[in-house]
NURO-479639 format. One line per 4 residues: number of its first residue (from 1); their letters; for each residue x, y, z of C-alpha. Coordinates in Angstrom, 3 decimals, padded with zeros to 6 digits. Example, Ala and Ser with C-alpha at 12.3 -4.5 7.8 and 13.67 -1.06 7.14 Angstrom:
2
1 = as = 012.300,-004.500,007.800; 013.670,-001.060,007.140
! end
This chain:
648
1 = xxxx = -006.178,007.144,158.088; -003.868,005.316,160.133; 000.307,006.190,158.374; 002.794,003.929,159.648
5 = xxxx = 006.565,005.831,158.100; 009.627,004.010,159.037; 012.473,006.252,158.082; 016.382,005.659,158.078
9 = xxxx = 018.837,008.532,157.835; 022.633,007.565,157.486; 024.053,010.843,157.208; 023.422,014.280,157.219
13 = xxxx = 019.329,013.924,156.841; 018.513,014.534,160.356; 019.000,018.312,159.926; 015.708,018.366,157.896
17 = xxxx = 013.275,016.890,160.544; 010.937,020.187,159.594; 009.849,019.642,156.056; 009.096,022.464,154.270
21 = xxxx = 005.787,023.223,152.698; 004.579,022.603,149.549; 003.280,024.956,147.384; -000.684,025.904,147.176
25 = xxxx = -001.026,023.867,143.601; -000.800,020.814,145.100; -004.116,020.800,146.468; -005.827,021.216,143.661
29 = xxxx = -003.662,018.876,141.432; -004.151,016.205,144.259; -008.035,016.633,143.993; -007.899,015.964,140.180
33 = xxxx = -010.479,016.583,138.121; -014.433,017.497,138.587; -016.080,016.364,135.928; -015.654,013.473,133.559
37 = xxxx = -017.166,010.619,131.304; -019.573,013.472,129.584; -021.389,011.798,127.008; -024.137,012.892,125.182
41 = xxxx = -027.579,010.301,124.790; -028.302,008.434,121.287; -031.286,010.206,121.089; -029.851,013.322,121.545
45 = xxxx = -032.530,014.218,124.629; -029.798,013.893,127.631; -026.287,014.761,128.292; -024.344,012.181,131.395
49 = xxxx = -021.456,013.714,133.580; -019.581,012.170,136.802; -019.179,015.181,139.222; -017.090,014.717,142.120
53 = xxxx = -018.460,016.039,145.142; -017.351,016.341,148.577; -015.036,013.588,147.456; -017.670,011.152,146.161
57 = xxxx = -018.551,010.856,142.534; -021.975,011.557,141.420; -023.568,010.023,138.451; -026.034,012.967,136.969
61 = xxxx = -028.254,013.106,134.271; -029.249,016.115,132.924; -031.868,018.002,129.999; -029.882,018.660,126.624
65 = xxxx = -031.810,021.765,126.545; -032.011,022.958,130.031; -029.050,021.457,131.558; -031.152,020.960,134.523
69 = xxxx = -030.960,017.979,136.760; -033.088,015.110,135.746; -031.486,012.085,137.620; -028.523,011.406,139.750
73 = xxxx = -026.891,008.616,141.529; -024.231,008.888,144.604; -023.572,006.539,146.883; -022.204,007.485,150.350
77 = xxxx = -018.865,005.999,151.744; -020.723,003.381,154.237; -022.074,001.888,150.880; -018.667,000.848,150.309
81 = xxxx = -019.165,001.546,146.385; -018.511,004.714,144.100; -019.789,005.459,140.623; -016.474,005.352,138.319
85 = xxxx = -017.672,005.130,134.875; -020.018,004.397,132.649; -022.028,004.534,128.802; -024.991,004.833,127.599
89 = xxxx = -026.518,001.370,126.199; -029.871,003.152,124.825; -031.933,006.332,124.586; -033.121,006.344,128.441
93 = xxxx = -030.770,003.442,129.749; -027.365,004.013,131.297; -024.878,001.698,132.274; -022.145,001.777,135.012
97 = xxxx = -019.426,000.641,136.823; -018.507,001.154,140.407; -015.361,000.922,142.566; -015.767,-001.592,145.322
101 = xxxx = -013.808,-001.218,148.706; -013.655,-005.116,149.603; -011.319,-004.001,152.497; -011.908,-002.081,154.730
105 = xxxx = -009.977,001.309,154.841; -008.184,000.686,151.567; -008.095,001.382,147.806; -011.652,000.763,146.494
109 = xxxx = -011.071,-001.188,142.918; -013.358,-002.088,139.705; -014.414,-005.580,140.700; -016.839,-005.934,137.330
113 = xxxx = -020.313,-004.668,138.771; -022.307,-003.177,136.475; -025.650,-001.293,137.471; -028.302,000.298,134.936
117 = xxxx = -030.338,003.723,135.384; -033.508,004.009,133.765; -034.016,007.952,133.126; -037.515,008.244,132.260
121 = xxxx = -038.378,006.502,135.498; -035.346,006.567,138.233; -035.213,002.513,138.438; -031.345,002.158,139.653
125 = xxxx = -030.233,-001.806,139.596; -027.243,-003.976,139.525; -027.307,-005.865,136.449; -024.531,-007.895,137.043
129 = xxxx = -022.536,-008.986,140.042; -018.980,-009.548,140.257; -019.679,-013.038,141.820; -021.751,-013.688,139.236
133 = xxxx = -025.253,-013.786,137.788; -027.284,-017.283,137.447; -028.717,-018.856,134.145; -032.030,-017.979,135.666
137 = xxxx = -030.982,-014.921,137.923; -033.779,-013.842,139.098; -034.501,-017.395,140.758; -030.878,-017.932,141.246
141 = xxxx = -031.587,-021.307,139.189; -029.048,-022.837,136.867; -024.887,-022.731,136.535; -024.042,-019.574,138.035
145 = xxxx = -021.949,-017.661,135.345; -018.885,-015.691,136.407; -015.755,-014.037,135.619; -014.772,-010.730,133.949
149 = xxxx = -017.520,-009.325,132.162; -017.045,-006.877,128.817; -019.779,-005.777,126.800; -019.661,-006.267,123.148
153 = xxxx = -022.578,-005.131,121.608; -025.365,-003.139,123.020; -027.922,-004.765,120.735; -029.279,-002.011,118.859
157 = xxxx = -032.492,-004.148,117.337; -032.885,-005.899,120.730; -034.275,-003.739,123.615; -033.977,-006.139,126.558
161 = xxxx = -030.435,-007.263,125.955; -027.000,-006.591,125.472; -024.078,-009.144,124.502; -021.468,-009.657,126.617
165 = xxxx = -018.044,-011.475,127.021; -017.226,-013.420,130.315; -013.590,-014.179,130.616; -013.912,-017.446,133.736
169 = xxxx = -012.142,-017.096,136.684; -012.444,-020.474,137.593; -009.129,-021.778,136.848; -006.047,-019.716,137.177
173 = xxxx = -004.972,-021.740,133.950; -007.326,-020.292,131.826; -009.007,-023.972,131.519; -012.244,-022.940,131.091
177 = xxxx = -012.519,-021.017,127.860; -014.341,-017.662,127.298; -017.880,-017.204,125.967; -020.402,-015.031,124.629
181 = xxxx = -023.672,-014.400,126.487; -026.935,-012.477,126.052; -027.499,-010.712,128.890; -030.993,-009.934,130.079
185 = xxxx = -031.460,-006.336,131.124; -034.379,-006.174,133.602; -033.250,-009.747,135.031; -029.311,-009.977,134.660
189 = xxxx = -030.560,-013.475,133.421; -027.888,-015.071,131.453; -027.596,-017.144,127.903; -024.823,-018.180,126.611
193 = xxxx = -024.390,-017.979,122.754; -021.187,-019.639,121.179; -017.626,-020.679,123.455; -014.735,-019.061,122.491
197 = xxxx = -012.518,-021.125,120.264; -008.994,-021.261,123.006; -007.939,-020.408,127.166; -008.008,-016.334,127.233
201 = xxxx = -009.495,-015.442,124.202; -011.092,-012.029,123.650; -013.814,-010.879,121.214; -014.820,-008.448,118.332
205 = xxxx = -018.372,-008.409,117.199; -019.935,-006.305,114.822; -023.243,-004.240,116.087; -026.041,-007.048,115.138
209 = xxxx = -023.880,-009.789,116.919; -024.083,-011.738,113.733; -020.195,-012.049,113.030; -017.520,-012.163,115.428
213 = xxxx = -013.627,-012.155,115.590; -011.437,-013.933,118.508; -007.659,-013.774,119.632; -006.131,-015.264,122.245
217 = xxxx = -002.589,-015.520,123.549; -001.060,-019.021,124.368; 001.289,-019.886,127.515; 004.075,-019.352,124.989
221 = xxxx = 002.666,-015.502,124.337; 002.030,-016.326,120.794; -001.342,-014.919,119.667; -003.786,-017.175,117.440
225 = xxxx = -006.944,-015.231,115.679; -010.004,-016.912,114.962; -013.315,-015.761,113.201; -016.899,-017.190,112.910
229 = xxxx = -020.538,-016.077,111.824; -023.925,-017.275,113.074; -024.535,-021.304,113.321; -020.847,-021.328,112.029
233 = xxxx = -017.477,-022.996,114.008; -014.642,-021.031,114.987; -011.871,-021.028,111.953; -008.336,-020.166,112.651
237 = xxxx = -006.827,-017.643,110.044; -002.902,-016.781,110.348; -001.826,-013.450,110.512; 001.158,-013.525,109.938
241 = xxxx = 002.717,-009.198,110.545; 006.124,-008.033,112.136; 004.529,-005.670,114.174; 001.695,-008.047,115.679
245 = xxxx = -002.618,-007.149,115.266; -004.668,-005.447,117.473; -007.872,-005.658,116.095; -010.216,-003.029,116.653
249 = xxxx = -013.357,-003.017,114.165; -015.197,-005.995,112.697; -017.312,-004.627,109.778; -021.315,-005.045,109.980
253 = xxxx = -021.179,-007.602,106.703; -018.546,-009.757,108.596; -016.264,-009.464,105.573; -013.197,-007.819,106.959
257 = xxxx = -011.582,-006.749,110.575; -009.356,-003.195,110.811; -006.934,-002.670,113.533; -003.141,-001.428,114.173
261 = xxxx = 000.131,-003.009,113.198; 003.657,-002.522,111.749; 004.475,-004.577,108.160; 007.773,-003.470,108.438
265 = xxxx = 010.068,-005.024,111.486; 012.327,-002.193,112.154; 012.357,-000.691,115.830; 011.035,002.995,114.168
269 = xxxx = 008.748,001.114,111.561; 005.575,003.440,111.095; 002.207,002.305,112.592; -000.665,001.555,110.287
273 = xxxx = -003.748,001.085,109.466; -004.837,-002.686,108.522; -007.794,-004.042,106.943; -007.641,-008.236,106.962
277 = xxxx = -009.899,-010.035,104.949; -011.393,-012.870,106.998; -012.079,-015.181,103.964; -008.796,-015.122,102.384
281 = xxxx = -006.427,-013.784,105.321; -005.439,-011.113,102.770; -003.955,-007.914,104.333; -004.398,-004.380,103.021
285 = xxxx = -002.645,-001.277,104.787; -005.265,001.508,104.442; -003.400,004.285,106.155; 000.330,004.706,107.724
289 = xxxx = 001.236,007.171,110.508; 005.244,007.146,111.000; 006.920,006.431,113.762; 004.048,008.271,116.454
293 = xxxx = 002.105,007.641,119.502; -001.421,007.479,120.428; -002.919,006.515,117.156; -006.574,006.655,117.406
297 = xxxx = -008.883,005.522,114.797; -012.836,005.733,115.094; -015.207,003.990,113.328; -018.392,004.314,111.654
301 = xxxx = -021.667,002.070,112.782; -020.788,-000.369,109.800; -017.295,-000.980,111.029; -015.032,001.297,108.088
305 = xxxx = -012.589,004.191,108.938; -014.021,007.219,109.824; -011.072,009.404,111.097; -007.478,009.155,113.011
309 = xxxx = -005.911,010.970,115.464; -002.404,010.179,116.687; 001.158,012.537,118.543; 003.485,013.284,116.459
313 = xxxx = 005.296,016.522,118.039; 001.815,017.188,118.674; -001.790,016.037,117.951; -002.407,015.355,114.714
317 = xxxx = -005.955,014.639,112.083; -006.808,012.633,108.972; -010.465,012.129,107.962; -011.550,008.777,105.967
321 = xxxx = -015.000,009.727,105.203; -016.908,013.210,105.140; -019.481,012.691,107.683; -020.554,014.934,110.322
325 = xxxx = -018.591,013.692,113.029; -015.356,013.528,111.079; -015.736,017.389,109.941; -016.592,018.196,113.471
329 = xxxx = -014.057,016.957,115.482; -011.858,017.651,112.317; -012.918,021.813,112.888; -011.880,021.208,116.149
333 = xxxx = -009.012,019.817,115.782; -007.977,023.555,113.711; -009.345,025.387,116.332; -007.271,023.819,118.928
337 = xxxx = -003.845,023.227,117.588; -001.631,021.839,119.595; -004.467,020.596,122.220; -005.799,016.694,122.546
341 = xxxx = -009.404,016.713,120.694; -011.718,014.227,122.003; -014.956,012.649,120.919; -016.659,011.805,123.743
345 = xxxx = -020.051,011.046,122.442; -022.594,011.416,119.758; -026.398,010.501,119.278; -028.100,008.184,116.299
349 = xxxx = -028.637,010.822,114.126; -025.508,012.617,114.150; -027.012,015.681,115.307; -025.732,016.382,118.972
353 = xxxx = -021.656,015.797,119.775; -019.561,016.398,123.023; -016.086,016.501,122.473; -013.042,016.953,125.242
357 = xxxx = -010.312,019.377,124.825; -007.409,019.001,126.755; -003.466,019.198,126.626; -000.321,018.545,128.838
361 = xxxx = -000.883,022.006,130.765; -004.864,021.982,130.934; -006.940,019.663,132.374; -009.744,020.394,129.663
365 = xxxx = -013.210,021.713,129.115; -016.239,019.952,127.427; -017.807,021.293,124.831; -021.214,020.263,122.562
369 = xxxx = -021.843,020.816,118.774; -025.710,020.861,118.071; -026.609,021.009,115.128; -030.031,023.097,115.540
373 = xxxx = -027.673,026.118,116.444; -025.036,024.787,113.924; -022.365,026.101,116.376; -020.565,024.999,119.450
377 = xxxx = -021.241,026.053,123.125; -019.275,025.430,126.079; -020.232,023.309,128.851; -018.101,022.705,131.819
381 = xxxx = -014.248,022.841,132.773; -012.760,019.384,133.509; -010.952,020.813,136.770; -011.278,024.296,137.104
385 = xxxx = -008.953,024.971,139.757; -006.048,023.510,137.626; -006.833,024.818,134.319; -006.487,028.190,136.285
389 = xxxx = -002.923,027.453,137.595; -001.335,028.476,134.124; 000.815,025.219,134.043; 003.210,024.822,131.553
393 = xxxx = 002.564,022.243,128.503; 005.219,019.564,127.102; 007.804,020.104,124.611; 008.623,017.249,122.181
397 = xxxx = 012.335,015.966,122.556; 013.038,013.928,119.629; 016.454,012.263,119.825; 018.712,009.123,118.706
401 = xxxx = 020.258,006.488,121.117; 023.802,005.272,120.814; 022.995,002.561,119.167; 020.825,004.261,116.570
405 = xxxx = 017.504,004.109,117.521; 015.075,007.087,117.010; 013.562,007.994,120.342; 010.973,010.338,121.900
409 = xxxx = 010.118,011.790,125.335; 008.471,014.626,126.765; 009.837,018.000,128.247; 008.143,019.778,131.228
413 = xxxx = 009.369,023.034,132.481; 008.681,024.935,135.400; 006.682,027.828,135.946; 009.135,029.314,138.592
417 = xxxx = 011.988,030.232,136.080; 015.223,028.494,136.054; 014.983,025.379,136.964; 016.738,023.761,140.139
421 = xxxx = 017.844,020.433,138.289; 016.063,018.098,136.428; 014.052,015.221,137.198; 014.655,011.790,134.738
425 = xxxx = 010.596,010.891,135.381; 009.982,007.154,134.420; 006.749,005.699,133.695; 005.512,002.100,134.899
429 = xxxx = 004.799,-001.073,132.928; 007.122,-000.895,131.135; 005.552,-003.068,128.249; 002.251,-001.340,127.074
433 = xxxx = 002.155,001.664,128.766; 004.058,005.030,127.894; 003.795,008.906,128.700; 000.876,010.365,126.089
437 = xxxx = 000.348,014.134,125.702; -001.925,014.519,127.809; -001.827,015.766,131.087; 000.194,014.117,134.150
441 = xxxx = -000.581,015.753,137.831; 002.839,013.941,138.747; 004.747,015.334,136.334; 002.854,018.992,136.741
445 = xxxx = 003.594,018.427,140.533; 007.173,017.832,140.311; 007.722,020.557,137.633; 005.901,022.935,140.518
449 = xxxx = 008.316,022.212,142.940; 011.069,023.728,140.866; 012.245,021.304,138.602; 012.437,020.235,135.069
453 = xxxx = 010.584,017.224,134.189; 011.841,014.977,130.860; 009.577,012.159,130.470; 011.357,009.425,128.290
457 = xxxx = 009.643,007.180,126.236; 012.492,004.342,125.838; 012.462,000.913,124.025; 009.915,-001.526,125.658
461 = xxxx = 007.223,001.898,126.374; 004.082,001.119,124.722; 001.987,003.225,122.062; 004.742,003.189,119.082
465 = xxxx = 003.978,-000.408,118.189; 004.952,-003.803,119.202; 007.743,-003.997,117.370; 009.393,-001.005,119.277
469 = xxxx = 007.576,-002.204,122.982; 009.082,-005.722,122.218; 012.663,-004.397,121.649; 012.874,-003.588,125.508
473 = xxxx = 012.213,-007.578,126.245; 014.852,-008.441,128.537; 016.432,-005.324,128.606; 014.855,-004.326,131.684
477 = xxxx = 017.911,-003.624,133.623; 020.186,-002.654,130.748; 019.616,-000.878,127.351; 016.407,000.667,128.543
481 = xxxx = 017.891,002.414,131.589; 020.649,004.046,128.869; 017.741,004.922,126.894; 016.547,006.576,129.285
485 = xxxx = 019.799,008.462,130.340; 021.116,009.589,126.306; 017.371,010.899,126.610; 018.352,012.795,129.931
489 = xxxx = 022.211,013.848,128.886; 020.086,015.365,125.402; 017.943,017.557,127.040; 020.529,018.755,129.491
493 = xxxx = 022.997,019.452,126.693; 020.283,021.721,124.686; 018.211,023.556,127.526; 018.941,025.097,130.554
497 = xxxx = 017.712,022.777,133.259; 020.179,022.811,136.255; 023.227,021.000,137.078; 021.779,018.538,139.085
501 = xxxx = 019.961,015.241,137.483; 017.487,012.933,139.511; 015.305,009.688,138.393; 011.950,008.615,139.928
505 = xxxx = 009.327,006.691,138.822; 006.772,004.343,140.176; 006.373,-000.085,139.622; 008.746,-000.622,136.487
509 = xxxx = 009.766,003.212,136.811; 010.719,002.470,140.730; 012.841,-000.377,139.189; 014.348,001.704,137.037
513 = xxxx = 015.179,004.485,139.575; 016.683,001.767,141.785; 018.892,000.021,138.749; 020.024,003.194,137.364
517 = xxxx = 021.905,004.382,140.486; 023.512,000.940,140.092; 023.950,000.890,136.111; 024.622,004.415,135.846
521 = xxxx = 026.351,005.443,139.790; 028.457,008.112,137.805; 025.391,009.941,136.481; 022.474,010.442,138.927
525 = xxxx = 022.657,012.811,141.864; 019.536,010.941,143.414; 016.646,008.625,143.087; 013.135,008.451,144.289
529 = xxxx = 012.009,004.764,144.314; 008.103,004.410,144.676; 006.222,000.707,144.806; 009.597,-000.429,143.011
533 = xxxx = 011.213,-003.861,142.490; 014.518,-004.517,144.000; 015.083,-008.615,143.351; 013.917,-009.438,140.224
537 = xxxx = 013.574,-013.313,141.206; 011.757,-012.215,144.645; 009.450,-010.569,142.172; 008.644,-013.221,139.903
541 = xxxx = 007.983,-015.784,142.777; 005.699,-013.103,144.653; 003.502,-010.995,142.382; -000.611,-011.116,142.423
545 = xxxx = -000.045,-011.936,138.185; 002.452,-014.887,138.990; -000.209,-017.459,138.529; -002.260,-016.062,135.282
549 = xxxx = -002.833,-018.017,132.438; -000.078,-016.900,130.299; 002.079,-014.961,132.467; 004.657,-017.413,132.738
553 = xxxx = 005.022,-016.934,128.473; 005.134,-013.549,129.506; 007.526,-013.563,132.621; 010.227,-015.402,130.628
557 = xxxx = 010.074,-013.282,127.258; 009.633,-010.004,128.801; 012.311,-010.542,131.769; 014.110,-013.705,131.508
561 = xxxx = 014.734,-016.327,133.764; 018.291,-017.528,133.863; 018.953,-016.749,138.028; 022.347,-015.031,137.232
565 = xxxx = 020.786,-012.552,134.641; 018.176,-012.036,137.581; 020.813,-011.482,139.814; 023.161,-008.729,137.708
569 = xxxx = 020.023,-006.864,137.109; 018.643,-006.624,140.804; 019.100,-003.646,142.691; 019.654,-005.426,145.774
573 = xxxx = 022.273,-007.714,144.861; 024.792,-004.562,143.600; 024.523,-002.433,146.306; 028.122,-002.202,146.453
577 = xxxx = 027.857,-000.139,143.515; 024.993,002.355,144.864; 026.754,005.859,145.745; 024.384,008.663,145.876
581 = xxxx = 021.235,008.824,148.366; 017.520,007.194,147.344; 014.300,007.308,148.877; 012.138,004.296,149.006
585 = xxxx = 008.088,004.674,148.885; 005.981,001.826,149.192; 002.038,000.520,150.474; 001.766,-001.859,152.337
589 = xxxx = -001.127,-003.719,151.117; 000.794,-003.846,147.217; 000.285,-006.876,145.520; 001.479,-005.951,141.770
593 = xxxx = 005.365,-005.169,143.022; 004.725,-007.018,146.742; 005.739,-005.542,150.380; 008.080,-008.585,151.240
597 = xxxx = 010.102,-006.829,147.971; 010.829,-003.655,149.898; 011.062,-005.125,153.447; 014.170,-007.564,152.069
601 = xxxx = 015.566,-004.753,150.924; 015.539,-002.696,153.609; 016.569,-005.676,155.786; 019.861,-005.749,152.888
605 = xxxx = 020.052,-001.822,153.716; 020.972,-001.607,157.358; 023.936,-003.747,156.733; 025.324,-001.287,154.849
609 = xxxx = 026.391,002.395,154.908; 024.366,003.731,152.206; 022.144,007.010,152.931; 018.983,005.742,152.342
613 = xxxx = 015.655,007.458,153.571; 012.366,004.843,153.419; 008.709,005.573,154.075; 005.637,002.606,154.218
617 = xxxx = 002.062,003.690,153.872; -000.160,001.595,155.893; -003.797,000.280,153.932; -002.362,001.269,150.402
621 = xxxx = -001.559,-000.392,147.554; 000.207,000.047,144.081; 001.034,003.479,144.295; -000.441,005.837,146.790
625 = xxxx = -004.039,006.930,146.869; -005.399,008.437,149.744; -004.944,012.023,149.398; -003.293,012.336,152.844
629 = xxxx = -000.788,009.919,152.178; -000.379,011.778,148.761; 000.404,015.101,150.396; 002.830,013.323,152.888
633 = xxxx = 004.592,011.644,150.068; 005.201,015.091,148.426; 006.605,016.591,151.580; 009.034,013.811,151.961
637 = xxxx = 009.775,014.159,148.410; 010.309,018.161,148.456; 012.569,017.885,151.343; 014.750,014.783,150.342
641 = xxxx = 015.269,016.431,146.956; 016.417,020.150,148.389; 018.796,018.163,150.817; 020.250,016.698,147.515
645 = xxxx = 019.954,019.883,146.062; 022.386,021.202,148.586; 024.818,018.548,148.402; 028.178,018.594,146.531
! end
């Protein structure tokens, strides 16, 4: 792998040119994990794991009984695909998707291919292609169907075909609306069953594909929900809830749909669990959660609660109905305390489970509960050669914002003993995603190279509920960045962290890095910028999501659009007000927060006297991914951060 770095050093930085090394973790938090996506058959016969081998990932199927080989599938890197994930969509068939590298020498991604395994006799095909799949496929005859494809129902009665969603990339618009289709499993031949009823609209069915439920989100970002049975038109119902719907069970008699939302409008209103009748529009909460994260409800094959899981301080359990999988993972979930407990798959007769356990400081081991032995045995650890580090886990910081706002973020310490300073870590997004409990190799990497890691999970994060993600709409550059310093000033005011107080994060968090040396110049000591945004408007007018259906709805409530606000809150129009050194990371091939962003600033840069360091990563994209480049990033990283340890 070719690395172009282009570096600038206004001050003392030369004095570094050997960078020191970094320390023997990193390898094996680089590599990630081993195994994943274990799954255990519906008929209880086979259990599925990816492996990663040699750097390629390895489909394998294997005896319950035995755990001996039975089938496998790798493809090599001149195949220019890579098993990522996949589910099992009967008792010997196994569906997957792949990671495509559609140029060469860079980032592979998930284009939408799906290929099938047949178990009992080895048959390996591609079932659908991201291109698309004819009416008549295996003739290539008839209107050639394509698009994002998401299965809905595997079709339990029907052996030869699944249901499927295809979401039409045909017009950028969203002109052509979304439809169901049966999809033919030994041809990829397609049918298509009922139009969705608006532009972008997504689907809910319930198992039998009988009934089926429908939102979609207009150019204004307003979301309509819709719900039909068999031989039946699409009928609009209004739901009308503070804290939005996000449906995630339609119930086998069609009757009702349960998902997430907030009645109540406040910023800290609690999360709950919704039942909406889909005759009358009447809504029932079944279940509230507070003011948490990560609420995770599973449901039974009829579509009703079967248990919850959700952070508070920690993970946390509620069972709806005594069945076997909700007392399993429930005596789990009392066997681990204080670790993530995860159902990762379970056959038709309730008989065989594999769970995940995991945490912030352990990768995580899979386990299986059979009920012939009416115990569980272990299977195999998730990443060994971390789990054996001994890395530290997070610490819940709850605390309130100036204005009054309850607010929650993660501490990471590290193992080394007193920290050197600590690092203000910023996740991306901002608006749906946030920083779980679960484990983060950045985070683990940054707390290994000495320093104290507070994740903050400020107004706009995702996972607390829309009301709270919507509060950080157009407050990109303002109230979210002093969110994200009270957090900071909190923890270093009640541990023992260092003197010394950095930000970093990557996309929205590189924003936020660059901002907050502007916003906040009297606080930060330094900033690590990675695939960030430095011109708000440059941003708008460049990224790959610019021309989606509803992204201008999105763009304008989210970030604004009056060119002054863009202006005040762009990194590269205040530089006069930068006064402590950053470090600028960014591939060249990004699309999501585009090259031209960083180059402009850069060209802004060497007009000034600012101490600045900058590195760009030839053939990658949104955030680093080769592990070479990885590695180098850290190095530059480790040795820009001890030179502003040193520093008065």
């Amino acid at each position: 792998m070719i690395r172009t770095i282009a570096l600038c050093l206004v001050l003392a930085f030369t004095s570094f040119a050997a960078q020191a090394e970094l320390p023997g973790s990193f390898n094996a938090l680089l590599d990630g994990r081993d195994f994943r996506n274990l799954s255990v058959s519906p008929s209880g016969e086979y259990f599925s794991v990816i492996q990663k081998r040699d750097g390629r990932n390895t489909l394998i199927i294997l005896s319950r009984e035995t755990m001996q080989p039975l089938q496998s599938v790798r493809y090599e890197e001149s195949d220019n695909i890579e098993v990522s994930y996949g589910y099992w969509i009967d008792n010997e068939r196994y569906a997957y998707a792949v990671l495509t590298e559609i140029n060469e020498g860079q980032r592979p991604a998930d284009v939408g291919d799906l290929f099938l395994l047949d178990v009992s006799t080895g048959n390996n095909e591609r079932i659908w292609y991201y291109q698309g799949n004819y009416e008549d496929n295996t003739r290539g005859r008839g209107d050639l169907i394509r698009g994002g494809m998401r299965v809905l129902s595997t079709l339990p009665d029907d052996p030869n075909n699944i249901l499927v969603s295809i979401m039409p990339w045909e017009k950028a618009d969203g002109g052509v609306r979304p439809s169901i289709y049966r999809l033919e499993l030994a041809t990829g031949d397609m049918k298509k069953m009922v139009t969705g009823p608006a532009r972008g609209a997504e689907f809910l069915t319930n198992r039998e594909a009988t009934k089926a439920f429908s939102w979609a989100v207009t150019p204004d970002y307003e979301t309509r929900y819709f719900h039909r049975g068999r031989n039946e038109r699409w009928t609009e119902i209004d739901v009308d809830l503070p804290g939005g719907f996000y449906a995630q069970s339609l119930t086998s008699d069609g009757n009702f749909v349960f998902g997430l939302s907030q009645v109540g409008d406040d910023l800290n209103a609690s999360q709950q669990l919704v039942k909406i009748a889909l005759q009358s529009g009447a809504v029932t909460v079944e279940d509230e959660y507070g003011f948490v994260s990560s609420v995770d409800v599973n449901y039974d094959r009829d579509g009703y609660p079967e248990f919850a899981q959700w952070v508070a301080d920690k993970p946390e359990f509620k069972m709806y109905q005594e069945t076997k999988a909700a007392r399993i993972v429930g005596g789990f979930v009392r066997s681990f305390d204080g670790y993530n407990v995860t159902l990762s798959g379970a056959d038709d007769n309730a008989e065989n489970f594999t769970l995940h356990v995991g945490s912030p400081g352990i990768n995580g081991e899979y386990y299986a509960w059979e009920a012939e032995k009416g115990q569980a045995r272990f299977l195999v650890g998730s990443a060994d050669a971390i789990d054996q580090l001994g890395l530290n886990s997070f610490e819940a910081i709850n605390y309130q914002s100036s204005d009054g706002i309850q607010l929650q973020g993660w501490l990471l310490m590290p193992r080394s003993g007193q920290p050197k300073g600590l690092v203000n870590y910023i996740h991306g997004g901002p608006h749906g995603p946030y920083i779980p409990y679960e484990f983060d190799g950045r985070m683990q990497m940054m707390a290994e190279l000495g320093y104290a890691v507070f994740a903050p999970n400020f107004r706009g994060s995702g996972g607390y509920g829309l009301n709270f993600e919507e509060a950080g709409y157009r407050q990109w550059g303002t109230r979210m960045l002093d969110d994200m310093r009270e957090g900071a000033e909190y923890v270093q005011a009640n541990y023992e962290v260092g003197e010394k107080i950095y930000i970093m994060g990557i996309s929205y968090g590189g924003y936020a890095s660059a901002q907050s040396i502007v916003r906040h110049n009297d606080y930060y000591d330094c900033s690590v910028i990675i695939a960030g945004v430095f011109d708000l408007a440059q941003q708008l007018d460049t990224w790959d999501a610019g021309s989606g259906f509803n992204t201008g709805g999105y763009e304008n409530k989210a970030i604004g659009s009056d060119p002054e606000f863009l202006r005040v809150n762009s990194p590269i129009h205040n530089l006069d007000r930068i006064k402590v050194p950053f470090m600028i990371v960014h591939g060249r091939e990004d699309t999501r927060t585009p090259m031209v962003g960083a180059e402009t600033m850069i060209e802004a840069l060497e007009t000034t006297d600012l101490d600045y360091e900058y590195y760009f990563y030839d053939k990658e994209g949104h955030g680093l991914y080769f592990k070479e480049n990885r590695l180098d990033q850290y190095e530059k990283i480790q040795s820009f951060l001890q030179r502003c340890d040193a520093l008065d």
